[in-house]
C-alpha positions as CSV (number, residue, x, y, z in Angstrom):
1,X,44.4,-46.1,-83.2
2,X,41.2,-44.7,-82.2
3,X,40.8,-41.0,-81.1
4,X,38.5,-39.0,-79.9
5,X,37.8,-35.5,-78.0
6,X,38.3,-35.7,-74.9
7,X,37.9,-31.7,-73.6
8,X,33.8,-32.2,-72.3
9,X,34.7,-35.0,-70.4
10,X,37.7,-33.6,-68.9
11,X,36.1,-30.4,-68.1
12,X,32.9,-32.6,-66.0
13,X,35.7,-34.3,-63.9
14,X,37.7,-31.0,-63.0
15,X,34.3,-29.0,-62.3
16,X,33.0,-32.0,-59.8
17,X,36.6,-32.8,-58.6
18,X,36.8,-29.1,-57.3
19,X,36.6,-28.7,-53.5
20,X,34.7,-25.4,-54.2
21,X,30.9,-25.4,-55.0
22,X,31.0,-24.1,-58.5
23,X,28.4,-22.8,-60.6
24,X,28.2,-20.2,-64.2
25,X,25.5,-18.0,-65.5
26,X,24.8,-16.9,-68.7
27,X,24.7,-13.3,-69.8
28,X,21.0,-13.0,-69.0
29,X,21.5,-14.9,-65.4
30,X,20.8,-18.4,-66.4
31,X,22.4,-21.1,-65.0
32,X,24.5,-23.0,-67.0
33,X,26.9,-25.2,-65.2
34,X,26.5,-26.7,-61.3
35,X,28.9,-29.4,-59.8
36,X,28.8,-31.8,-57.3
37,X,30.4,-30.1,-54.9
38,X,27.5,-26.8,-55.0
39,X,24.8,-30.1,-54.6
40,X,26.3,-31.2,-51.8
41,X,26.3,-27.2,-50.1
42,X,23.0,-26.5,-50.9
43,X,21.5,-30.0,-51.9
44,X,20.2,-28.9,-55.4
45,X,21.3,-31.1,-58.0
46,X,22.5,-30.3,-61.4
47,X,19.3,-31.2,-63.0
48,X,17.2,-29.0,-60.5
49,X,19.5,-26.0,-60.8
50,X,20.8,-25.9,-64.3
51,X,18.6,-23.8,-66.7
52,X,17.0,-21.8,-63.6
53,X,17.2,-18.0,-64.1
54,X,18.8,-16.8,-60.7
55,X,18.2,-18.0,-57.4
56,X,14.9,-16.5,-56.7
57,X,12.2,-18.7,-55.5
58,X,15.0,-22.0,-54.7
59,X,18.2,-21.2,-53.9
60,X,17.4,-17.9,-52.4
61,X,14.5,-15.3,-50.6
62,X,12.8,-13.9,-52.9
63,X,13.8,-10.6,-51.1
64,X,17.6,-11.2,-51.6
65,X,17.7,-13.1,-55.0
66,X,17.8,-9.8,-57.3
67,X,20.6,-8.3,-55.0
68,X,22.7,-11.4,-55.8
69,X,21.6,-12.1,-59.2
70,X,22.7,-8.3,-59.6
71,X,26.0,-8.7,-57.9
72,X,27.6,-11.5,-59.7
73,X,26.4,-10.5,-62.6
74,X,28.1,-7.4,-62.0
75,X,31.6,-9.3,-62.5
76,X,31.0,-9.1,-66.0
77,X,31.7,-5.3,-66.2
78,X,35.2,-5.7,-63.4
79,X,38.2,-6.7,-63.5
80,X,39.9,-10.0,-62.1
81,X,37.7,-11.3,-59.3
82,X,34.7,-10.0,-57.2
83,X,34.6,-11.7,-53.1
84,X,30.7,-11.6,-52.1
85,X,29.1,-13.5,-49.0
86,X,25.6,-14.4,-49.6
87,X,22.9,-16.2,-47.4
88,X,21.5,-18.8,-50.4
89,X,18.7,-21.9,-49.4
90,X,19.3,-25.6,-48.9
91,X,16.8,-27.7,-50.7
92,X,15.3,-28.4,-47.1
93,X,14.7,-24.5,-46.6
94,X,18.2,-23.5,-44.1
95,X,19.9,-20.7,-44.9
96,X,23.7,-21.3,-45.2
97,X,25.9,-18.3,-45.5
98,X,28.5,-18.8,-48.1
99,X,31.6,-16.6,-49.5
100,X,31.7,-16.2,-53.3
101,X,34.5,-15.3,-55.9
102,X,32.8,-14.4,-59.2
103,X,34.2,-13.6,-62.3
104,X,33.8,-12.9,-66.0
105,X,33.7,-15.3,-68.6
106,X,34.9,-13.9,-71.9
107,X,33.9,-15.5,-75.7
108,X,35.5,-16.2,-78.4
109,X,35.3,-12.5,-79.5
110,X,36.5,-11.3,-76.2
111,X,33.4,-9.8,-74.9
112,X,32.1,-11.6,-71.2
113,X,29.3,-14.0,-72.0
114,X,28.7,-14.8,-68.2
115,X,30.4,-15.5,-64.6
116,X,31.7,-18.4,-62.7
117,X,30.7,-18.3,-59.5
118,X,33.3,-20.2,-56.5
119,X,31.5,-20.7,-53.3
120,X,32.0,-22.1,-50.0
121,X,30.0,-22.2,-46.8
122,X,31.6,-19.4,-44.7
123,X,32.5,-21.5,-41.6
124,X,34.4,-23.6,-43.2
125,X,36.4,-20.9,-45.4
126,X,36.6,-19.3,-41.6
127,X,38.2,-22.6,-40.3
128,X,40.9,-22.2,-43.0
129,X,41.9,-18.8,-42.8
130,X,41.6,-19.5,-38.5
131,X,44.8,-22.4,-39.3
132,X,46.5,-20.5,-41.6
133,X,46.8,-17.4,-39.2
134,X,47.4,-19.8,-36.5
135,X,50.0,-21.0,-38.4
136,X,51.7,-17.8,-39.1
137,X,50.8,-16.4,-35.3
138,X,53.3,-19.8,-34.4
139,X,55.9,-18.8,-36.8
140,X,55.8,-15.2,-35.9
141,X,55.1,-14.1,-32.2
142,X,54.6,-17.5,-30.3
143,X,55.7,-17.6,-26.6
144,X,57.0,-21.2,-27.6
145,X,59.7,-22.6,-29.8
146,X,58.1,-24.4,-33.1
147,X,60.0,-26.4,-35.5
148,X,58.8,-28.3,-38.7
149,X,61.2,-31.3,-38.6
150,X,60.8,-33.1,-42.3
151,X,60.8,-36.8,-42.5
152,X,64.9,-36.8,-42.5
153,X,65.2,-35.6,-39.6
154,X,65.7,-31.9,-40.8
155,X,64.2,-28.6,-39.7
156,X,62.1,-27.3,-42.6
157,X,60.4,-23.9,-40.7
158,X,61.8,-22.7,-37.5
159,X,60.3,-19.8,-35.1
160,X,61.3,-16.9,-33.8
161,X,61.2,-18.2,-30.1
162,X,63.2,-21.5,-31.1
163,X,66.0,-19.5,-33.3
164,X,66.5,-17.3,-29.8
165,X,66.8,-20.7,-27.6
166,X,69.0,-22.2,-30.3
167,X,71.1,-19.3,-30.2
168,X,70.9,-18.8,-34.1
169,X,68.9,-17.6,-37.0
170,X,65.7,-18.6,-38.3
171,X,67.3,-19.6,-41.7
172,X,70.9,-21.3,-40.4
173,X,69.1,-24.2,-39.0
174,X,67.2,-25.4,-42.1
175,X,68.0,-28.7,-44.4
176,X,70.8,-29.3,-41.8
177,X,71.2,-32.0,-39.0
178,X,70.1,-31.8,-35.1
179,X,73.4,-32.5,-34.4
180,X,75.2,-29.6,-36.0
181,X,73.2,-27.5,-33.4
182,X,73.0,-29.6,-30.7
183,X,75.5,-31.4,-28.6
184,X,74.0,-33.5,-25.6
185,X,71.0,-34.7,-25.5
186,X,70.5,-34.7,-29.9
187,X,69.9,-39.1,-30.0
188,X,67.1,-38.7,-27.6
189,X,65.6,-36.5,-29.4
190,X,65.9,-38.1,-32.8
191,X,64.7,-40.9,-31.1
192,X,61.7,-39.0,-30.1
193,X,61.1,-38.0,-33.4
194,X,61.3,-41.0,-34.8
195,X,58.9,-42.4,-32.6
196,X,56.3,-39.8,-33.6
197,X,57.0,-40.6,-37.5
198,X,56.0,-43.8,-36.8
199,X,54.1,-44.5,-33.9
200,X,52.1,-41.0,-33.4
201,X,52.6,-38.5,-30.6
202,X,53.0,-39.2,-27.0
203,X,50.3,-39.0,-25.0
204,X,52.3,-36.2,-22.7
205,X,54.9,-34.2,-23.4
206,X,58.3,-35.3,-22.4
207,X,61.5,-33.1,-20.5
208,X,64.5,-33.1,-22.4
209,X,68.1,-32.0,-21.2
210,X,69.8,-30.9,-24.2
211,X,73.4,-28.9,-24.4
212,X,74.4,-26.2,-27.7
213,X,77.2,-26.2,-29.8
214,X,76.6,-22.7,-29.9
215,X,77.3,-22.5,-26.0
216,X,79.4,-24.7,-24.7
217,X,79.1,-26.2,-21.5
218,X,74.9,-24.5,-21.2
219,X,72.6,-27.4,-20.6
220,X,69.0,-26.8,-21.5
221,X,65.7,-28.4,-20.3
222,X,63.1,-28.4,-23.1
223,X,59.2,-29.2,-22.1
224,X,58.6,-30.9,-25.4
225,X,55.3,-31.7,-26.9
226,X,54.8,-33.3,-30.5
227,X,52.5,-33.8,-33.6
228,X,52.9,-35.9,-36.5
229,X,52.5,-34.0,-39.8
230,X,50.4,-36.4,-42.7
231,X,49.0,-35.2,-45.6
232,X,45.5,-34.3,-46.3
233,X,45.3,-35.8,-49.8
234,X,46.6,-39.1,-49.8
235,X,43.9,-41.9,-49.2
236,X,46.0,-43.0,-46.5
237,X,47.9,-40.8,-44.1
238,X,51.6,-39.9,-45.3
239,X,54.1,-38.6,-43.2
240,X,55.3,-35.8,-44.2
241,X,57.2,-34.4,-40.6
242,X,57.0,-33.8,-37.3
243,X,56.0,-30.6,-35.6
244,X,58.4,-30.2,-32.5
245,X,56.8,-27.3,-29.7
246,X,59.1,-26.6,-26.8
247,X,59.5,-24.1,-24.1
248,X,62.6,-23.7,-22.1
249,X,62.4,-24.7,-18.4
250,X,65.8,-24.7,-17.4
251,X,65.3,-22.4,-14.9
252,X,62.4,-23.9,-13.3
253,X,64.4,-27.5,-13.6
254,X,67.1,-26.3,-11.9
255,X,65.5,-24.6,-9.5
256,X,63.8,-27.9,-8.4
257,X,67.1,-29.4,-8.8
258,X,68.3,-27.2,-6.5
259,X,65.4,-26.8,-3.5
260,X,65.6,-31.0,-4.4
261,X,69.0,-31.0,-3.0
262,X,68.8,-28.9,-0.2
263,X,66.1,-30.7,1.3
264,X,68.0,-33.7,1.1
265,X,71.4,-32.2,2.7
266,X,69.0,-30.6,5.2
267,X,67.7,-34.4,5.9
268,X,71.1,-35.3,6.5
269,X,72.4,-32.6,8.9
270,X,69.4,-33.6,11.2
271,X,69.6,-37.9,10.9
272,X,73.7,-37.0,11.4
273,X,72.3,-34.4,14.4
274,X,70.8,-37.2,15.9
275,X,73.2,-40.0,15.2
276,X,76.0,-37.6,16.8
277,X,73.6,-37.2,20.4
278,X,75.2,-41.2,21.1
279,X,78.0,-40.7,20.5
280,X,80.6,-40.2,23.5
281,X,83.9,-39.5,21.7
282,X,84.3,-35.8,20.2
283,X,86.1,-37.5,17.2
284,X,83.5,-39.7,17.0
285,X,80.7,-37.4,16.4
286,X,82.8,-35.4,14.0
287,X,83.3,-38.2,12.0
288,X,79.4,-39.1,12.3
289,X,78.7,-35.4,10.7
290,X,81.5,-36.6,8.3
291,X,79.6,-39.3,7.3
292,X,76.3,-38.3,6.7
293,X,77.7,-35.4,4.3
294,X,79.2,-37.6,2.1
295,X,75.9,-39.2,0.6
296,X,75.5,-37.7,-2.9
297,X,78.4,-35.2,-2.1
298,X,82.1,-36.4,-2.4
299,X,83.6,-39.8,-2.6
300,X,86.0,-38.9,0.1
301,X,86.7,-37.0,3.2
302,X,90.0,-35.9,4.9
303,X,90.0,-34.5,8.5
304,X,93.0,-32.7,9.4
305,X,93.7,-30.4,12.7
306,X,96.1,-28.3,13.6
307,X,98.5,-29.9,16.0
308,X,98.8,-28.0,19.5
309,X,102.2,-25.5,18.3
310,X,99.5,-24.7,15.5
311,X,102.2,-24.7,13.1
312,X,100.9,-28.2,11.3
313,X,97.9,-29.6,10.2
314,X,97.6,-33.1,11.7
315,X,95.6,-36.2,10.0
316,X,92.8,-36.9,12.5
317,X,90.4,-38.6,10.4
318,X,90.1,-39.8,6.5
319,X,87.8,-42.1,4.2
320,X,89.5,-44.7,2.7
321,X,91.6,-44.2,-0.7
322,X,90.7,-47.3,-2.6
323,X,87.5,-47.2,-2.4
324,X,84.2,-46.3,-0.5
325,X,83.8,-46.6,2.8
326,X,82.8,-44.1,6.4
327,X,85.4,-41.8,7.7
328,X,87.9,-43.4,10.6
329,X,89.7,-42.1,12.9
330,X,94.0,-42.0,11.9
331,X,96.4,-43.0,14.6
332,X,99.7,-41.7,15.2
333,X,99.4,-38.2,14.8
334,X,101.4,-38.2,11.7
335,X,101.4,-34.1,10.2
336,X,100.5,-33.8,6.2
337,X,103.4,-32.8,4.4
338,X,101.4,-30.4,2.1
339,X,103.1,-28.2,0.0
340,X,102.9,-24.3,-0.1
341,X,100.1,-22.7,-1.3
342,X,97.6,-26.3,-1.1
343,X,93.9,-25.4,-0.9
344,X,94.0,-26.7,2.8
345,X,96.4,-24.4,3.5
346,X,95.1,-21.7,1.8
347,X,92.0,-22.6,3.6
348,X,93.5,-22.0,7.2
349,X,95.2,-18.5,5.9
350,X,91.9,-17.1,4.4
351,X,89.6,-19.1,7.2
352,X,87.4,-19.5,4.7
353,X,86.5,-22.5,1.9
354,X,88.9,-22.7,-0.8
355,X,88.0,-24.6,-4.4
356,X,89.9,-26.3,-6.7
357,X,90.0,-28.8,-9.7
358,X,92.2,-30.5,-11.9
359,X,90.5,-27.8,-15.2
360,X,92.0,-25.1,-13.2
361,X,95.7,-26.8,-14.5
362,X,94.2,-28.1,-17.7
363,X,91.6,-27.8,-20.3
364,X,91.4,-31.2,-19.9
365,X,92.8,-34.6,-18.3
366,X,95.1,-35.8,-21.5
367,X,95.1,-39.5,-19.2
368,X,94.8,-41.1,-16.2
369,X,98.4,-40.7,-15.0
370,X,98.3,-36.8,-15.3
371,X,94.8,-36.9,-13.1
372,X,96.8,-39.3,-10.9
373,X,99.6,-37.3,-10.6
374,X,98.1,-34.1,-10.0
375,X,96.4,-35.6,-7.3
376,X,99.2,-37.2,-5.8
377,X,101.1,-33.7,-5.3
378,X,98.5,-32.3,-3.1
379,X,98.2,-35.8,-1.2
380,X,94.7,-36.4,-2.4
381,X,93.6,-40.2,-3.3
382,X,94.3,-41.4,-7.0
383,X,91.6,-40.3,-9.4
384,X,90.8,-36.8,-7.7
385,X,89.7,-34.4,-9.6
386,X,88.1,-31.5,-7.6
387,X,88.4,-30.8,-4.1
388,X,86.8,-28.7,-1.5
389,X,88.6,-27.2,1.8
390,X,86.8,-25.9,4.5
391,X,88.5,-24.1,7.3
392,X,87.5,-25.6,11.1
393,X,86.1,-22.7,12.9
394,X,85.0,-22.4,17.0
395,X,85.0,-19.9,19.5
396,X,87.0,-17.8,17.5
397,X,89.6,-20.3,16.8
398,X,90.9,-22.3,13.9
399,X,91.0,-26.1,14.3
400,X,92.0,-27.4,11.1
401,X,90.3,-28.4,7.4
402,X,87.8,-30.6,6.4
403,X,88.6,-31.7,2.8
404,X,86.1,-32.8,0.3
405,X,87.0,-34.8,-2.6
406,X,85.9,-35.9,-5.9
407,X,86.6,-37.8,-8.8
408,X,86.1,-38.2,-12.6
409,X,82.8,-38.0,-14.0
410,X,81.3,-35.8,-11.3
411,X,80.8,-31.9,-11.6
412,X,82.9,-29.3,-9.7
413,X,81.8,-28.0,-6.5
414,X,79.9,-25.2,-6.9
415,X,79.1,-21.9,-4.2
416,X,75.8,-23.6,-3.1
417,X,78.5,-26.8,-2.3
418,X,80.6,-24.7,-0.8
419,X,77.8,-23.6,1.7
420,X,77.2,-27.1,2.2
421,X,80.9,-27.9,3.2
422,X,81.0,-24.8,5.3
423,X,77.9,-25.8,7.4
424,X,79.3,-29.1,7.9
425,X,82.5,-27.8,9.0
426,X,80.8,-26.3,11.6
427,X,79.4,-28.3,13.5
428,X,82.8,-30.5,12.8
429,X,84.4,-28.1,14.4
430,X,82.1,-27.7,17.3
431,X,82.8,-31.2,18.2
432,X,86.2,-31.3,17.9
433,X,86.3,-28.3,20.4
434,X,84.9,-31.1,22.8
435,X,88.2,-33.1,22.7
436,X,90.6,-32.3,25.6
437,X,93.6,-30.5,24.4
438,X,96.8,-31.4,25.5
């Protein structure tokens, strides 16, 4: 087999392969060796600058080529590497400022025999350090969460911002899933990812409602932008992540949530205000304000009064139990055989709005029949799971409870639903105080 020295070669194709002009002097300033990368800077070639003494008269002024002749040389007598910035000459006269390393070149009896000179035009070396301190400013002190999310799915790097909002460490997260961090919400954002890995970033960024494993029961809206991660070296762009930014607007989303819904209540209150002006019955026009309430609230209503001894709450109006449908008037004036201490009760003893839920007796509904029978033991339709009482109030005077229901799948009543009921019942109750009494 044929053989043969390959080192000269070798050495040509690392020198012009480097990404760093390059260029040595001799001892006595000459230069020796100039790559393709230093052409391209300054636009010398090899054969113009090899075997020039210094730069004076080409690649320099003639005013500034002994100081820099003088400096790199001067790498010869330090030690490890020397960092210069020079203003050198293009071939078509510009002066480009570049950033130098120099440093000696020893011989074969240990003594320097020259420098290597590393140069790069300054903007662009500026450029680099600019990303790389970006990068560590994102990592560090970034009013945003950032997370490096490798090409499995994974988190690689997380911030500072993002560890907080994740309720966790910077480290825990890494090489782990989404989904031993999040609860809700961790497919659509897979899915997101995904679609970065291999379609590119949305053109805007996207609101998602995640919920913690850390926290329990804490939703979280996360304004989410992304960028697809590919690497600079391959000749076509590879993959190698996606880089997730997020800031938490949960508090802004839910207080848009919340101004949301209060507009649309107030909308109701004044189509049910106007609605209840035809009307000529006093049970009528409750039932109208009855009605109007319901939209987006409950899935059922119950109307009880208190009967004339005041003693017993009487069944004046309800929705009906199998199903939707508006609020009707009840005939027979039948009393409610609810038991001590039911929230309508307790209602008319506080006169005030009284909460409860099927979680108050249970972590959670083992099946339907324990929902059911729950239910069934305060009177309430099948399938109830949280109800809301509201004492009837005029002129100083308790008239009975309006009952809000609702069933599975839908939140608890909150205090802002409470409010709700409670203005409701009002002007319930001022209708009812219409009726002739007997």
């Amino acid at each position: 087999m044929q053989s043969f020295d390959a080192t000269p070669q070798l050495l040509a194709a690392l020198l012009d392969g480097m990404e760093a002009g390059l260029c040595a002097l001799d001892r006595d300033g000459v230069i020796t060796h100039w790559n393709s990368e230093a052409a391209r800077i300054l636009g010398w070639t090899a054969e113009e600058a090899v075997g020039r003494r210094g730069f004076a008269g080409w690649a320099a002024r003639t005013a500034d080529a002994e100081e820099v002749r003088e400096r790199l040389l001067g790498a010869m007598a330090a030690d490890g590497r020397q960092v210069h910035e020079f203003a050198l000459l293009t071939k078509d006269g510009r002066r480009v400022l570049v950033r130098t390393q120099a440093a000696a070149v020893h011989g074969s009896d240990g003594r320097p025999a020259g420098v290597y000179c590393a140069f790069s035009e300054v903007h662009a070396q500026i450029d680099l350090e600019r990303s790389i301190a970006l990068s560590e400013a994102l990592f560090d002190d970034a009013p945003c969460g950032v997370v490096l999310v490798d090409a499995d799915l994974r988190p690689v790097v997380v911030n500072a911002y993002a560890a907080r909002v994740l309720r966790t460490s910077r480290d825990a997260p890494l090489g782990r899933p989404l989904g031993d961090f999040l609860d809700q919400g961790v497919e659509e954002l897979e899915s997101a990812l995904q679609h970065v890995l291999a379609e590119g970033a949305p053109p805007a960024p996207s609101e998602l409602w995640v919920g913690l494993r850390a926290d329990e029961g804490t939703r979280c809206c996360w304004r989410s932008g992304f960028v697809r991660l590919g690497s600079p070296l391959g000749e076509e762009p590879v993959p190698l992540g996606v880089g997730w930014l997020f800031h938490d607007v949960t508090d802004i989303k839910v207080a848009e949530q919340e101004a949301a819904r209060l507009r649309f209540r107030s909308n109701q209150l004044h189509r049910a205000a106007l609605a209840v002006a035809e009307c000529e019955e006093p049970l009528e026009a409750a039932t109208c304000y009855v009605d109007f309430s319901l939209a987006g609230f409950a899935e059922h209503a119950l109307l009880d009064v208190l009967a004339p001894d005041g003693a017993r709450l009487v069944r004046a109006a309800a929705t009906p139990s199998g199903g939707a449908g508006p609020c009707l008037p009840v005939s027979g004036g039948i009393p409610v055989r609810y038991g001590e201490g039911h929230p309508a009760l307790q209602a008319v003893a506080r006169t005030g709005s009284v909460r409860a839920g099927f979680g108050a007796a249970a972590a959670e509904p083992a099946s339907r029949a324990q929902v059911d029978s729950w239910a069934a033991a305060r009177r309430w339709p099948d399938g109830t799971v949280h109800g809301l009482c509201a004492v009837l109030r005029s002129r100083g005077r308790t008239l009975g409870v309006l009952t809000f229901l609702r069933g599975t799948g839908r939140r608890p009543f909150d205090r802002a639903d409470a409010a709700f009921a409670e203005d409701v019942a009002l002007r319930v109750a001022a209708c009812l105080d219409l009726a002739p009494r007997a």
